[in-house]
mmCIF file of the C-alpha atoms, coordinates in Angstrom:
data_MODEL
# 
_entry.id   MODEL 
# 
loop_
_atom_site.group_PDB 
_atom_site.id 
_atom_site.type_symbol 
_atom_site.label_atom_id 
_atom_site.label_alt_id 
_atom_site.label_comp_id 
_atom_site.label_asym_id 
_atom_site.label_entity_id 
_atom_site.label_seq_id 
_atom_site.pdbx_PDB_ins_code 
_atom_site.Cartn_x 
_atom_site.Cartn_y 
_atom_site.Cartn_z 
_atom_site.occupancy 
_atom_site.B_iso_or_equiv 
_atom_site.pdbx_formal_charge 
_atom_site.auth_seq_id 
_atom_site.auth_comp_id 
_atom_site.auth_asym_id 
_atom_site.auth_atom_id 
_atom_site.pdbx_PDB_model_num 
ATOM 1  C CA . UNK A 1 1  ? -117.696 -97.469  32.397 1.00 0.00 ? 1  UNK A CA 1 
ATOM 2  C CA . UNK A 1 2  ? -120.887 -99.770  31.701 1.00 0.00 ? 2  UNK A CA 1 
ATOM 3  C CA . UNK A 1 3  ? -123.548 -98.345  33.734 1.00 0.00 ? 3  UNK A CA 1 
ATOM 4  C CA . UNK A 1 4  ? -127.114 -100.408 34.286 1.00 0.00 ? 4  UNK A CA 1 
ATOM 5  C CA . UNK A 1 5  ? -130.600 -99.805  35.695 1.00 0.00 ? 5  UNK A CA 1 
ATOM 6  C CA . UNK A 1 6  ? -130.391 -98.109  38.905 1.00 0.00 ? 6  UNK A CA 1 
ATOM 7  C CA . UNK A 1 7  ? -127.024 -96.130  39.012 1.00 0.00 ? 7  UNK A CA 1 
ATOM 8  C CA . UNK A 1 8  ? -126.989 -92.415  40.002 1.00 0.00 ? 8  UNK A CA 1 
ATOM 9  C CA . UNK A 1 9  ? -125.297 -90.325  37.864 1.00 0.00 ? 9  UNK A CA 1 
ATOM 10 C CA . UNK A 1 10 ? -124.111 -86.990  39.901 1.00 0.00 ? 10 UNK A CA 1 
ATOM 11 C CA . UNK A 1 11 ? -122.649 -83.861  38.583 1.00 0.00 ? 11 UNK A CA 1 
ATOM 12 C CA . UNK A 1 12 ? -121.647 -80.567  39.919 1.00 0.00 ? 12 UNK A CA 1 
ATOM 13 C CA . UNK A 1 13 ? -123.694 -77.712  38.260 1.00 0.00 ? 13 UNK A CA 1 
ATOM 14 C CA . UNK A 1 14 ? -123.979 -74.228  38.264 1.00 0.00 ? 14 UNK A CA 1 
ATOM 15 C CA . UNK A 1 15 ? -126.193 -72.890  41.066 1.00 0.00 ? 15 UNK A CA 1 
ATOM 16 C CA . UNK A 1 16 ? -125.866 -69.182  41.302 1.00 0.00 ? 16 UNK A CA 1 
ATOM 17 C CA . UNK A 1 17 ? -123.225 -66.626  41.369 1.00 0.00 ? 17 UNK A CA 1 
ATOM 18 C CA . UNK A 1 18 ? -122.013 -63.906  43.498 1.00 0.00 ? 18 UNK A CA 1 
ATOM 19 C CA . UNK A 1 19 ? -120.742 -60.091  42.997 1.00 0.00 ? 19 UNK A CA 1 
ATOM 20 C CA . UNK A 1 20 ? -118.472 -58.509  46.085 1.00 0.00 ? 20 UNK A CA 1 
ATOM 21 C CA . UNK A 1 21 ? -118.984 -54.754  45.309 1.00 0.00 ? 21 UNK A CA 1 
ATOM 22 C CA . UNK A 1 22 ? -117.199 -51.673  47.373 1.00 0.00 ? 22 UNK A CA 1 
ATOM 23 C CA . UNK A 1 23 ? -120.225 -48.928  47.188 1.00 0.00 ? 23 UNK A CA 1 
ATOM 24 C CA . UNK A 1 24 ? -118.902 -45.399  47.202 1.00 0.00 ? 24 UNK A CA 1 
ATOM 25 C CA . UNK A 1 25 ? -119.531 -45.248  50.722 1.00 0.00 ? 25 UNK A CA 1 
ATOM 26 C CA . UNK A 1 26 ? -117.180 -47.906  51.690 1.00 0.00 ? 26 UNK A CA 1 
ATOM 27 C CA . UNK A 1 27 ? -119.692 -50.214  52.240 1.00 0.00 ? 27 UNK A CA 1 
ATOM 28 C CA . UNK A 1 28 ? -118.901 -54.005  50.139 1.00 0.00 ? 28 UNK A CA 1 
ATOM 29 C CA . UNK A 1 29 ? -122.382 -55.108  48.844 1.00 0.00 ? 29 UNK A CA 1 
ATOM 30 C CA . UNK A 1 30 ? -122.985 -58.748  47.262 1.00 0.00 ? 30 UNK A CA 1 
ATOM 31 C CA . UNK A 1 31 ? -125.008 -58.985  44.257 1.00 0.00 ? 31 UNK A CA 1 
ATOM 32 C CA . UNK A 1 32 ? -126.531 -62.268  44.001 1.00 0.00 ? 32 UNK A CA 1 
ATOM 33 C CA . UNK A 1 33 ? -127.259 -63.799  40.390 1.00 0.00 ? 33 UNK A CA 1 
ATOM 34 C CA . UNK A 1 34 ? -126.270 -60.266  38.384 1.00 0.00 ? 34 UNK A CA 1 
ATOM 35 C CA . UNK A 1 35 ? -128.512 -59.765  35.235 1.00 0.00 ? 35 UNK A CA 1 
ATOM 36 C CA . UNK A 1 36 ? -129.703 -63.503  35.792 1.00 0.00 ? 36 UNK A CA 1 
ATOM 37 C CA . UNK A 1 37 ? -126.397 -64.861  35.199 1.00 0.00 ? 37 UNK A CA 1 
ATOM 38 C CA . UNK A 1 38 ? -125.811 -68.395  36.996 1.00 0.00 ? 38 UNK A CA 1 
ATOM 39 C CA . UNK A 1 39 ? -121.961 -68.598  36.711 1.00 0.00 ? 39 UNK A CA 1 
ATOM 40 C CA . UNK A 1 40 ? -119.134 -65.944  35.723 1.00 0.00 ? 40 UNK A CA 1 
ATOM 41 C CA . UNK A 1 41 ? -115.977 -66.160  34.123 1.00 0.00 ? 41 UNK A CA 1 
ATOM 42 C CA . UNK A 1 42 ? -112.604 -63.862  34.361 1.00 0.00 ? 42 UNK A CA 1 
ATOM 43 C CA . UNK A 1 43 ? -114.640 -62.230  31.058 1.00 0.00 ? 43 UNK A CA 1 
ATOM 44 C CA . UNK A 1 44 ? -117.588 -61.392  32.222 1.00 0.00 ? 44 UNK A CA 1 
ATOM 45 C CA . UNK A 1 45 ? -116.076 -60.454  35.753 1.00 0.00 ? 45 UNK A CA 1 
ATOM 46 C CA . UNK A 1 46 ? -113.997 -57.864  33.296 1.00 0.00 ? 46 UNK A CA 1 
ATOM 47 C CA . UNK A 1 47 ? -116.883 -56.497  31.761 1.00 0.00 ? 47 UNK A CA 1 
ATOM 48 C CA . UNK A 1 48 ? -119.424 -56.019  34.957 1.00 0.00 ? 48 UNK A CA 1 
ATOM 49 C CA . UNK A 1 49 ? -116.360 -54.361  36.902 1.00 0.00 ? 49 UNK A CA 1 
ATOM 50 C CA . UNK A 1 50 ? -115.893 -51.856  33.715 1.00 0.00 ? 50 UNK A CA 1 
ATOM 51 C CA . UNK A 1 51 ? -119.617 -51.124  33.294 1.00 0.00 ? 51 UNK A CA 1 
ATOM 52 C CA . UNK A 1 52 ? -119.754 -50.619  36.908 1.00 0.00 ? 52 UNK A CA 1 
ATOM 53 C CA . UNK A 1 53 ? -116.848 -47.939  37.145 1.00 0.00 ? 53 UNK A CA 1 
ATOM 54 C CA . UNK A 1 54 ? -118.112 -46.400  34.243 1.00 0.00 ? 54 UNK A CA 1 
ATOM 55 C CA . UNK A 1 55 ? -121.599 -45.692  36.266 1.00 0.00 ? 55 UNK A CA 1 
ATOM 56 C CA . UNK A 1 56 ? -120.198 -44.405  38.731 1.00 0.00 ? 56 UNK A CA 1 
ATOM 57 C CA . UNK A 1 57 ? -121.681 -47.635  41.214 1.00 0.00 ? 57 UNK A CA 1 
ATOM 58 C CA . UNK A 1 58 ? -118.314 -48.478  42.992 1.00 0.00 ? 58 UNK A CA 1 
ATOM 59 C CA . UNK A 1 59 ? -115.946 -50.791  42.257 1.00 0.00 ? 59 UNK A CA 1 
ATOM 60 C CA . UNK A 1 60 ? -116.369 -54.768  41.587 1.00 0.00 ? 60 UNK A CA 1 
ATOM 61 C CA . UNK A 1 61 ? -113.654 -56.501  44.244 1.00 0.00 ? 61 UNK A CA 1 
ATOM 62 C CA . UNK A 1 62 ? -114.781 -60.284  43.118 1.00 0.00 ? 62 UNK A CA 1 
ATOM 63 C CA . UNK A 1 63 ? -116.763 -62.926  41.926 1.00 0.00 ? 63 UNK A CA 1 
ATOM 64 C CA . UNK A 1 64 ? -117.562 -66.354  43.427 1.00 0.00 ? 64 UNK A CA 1 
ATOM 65 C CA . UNK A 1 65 ? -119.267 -69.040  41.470 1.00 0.00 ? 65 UNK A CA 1 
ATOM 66 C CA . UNK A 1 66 ? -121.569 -71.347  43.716 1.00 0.00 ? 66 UNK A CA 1 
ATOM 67 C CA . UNK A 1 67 ? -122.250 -74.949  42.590 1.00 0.00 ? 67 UNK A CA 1 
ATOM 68 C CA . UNK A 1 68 ? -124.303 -77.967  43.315 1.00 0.00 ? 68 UNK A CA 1 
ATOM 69 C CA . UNK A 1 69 ? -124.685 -81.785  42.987 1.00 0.00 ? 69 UNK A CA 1 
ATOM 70 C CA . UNK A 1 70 ? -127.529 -82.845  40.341 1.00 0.00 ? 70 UNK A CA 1 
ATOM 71 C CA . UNK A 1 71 ? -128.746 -86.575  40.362 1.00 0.00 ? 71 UNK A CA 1 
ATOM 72 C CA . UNK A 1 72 ? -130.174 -88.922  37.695 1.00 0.00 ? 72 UNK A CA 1 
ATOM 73 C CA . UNK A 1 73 ? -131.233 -92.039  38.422 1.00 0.00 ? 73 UNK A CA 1 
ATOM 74 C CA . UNK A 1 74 ? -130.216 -94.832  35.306 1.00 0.00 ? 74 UNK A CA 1 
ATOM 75 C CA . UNK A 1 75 ? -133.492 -96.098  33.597 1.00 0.00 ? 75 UNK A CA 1 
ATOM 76 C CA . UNK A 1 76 ? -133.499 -99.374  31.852 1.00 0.00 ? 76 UNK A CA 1 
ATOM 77 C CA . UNK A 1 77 ? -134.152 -97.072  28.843 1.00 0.00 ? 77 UNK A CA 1 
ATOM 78 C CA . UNK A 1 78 ? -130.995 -95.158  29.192 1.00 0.00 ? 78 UNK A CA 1 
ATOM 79 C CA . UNK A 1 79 ? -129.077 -98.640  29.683 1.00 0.00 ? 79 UNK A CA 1 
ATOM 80 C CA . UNK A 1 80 ? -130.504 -99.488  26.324 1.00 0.00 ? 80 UNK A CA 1 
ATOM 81 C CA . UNK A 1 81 ? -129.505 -96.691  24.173 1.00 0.00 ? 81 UNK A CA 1 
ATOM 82 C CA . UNK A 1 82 ? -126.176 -95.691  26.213 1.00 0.00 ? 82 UNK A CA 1 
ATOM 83 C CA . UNK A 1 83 ? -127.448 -91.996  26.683 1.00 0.00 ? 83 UNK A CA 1 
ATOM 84 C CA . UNK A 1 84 ? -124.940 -91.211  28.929 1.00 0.00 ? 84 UNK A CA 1 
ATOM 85 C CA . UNK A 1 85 ? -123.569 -88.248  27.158 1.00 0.00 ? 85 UNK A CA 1 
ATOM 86 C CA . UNK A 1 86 ? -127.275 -86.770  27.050 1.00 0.00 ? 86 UNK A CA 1 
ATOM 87 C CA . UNK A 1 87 ? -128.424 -86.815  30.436 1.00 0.00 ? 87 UNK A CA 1 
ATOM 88 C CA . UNK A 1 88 ? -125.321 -85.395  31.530 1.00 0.00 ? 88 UNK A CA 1 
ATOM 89 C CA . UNK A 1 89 ? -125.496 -82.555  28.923 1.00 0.00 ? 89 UNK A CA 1 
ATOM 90 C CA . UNK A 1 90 ? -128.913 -82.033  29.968 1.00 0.00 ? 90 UNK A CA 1 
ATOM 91 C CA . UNK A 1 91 ? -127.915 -81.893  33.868 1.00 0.00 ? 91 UNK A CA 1 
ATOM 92 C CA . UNK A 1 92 ? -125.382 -79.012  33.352 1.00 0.00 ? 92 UNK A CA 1 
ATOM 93 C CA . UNK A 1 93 ? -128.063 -77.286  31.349 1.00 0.00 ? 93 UNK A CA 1 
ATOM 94 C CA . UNK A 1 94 ? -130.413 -76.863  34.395 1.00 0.00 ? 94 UNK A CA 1 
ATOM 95 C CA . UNK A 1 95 ? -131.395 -80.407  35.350 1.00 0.00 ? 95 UNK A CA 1 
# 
């Protein structure tokens, strides 16, 4: 796909991500962004629900990753060296 002056390029990046934990008291607390992270995987899920048993904190019950649309507007200068690749690179890496 050619793209010219003018086109918006949109991409889904990662926003923020989400921890469901069950407290000792019963009570399911989310955690919002844990240690800064933006999105989890099924590894990282593994380890926070490990470290989290192993301090005692409750148990981790699940993760949700949370994503958003980024925009870039196509520049005559992009047209010209076919940068595609780049901008969209550095979208996903924070916009």
């Amino acid at each position: 796909m050619t793209r010219t002056a003018g086109d918006t390029i949109n991409t889904m990046i990662a926003d923020y991500c989400e921890l469901d934990i069950q407290r000792a008291g019963g009570m399911v607390e989310t955690i919002r962004n844990p240690n800064s992270y933006r999105e989890l995987n099924d590894a990282l899920f593994a380890r926070f629900a490990k470290a989290t048993a192993a301090a005692g904190k409750g148990k981790v019950l699940a993760y949700r990753n949370i994503k958003k649309v980024a925009s870039y507007v196509f520049t005559a200068a992009d047209a010209a060296t076919d940068s595609t690749a780049r901008i969209e690179r550095a979208m996903r890496a924070g916009e």
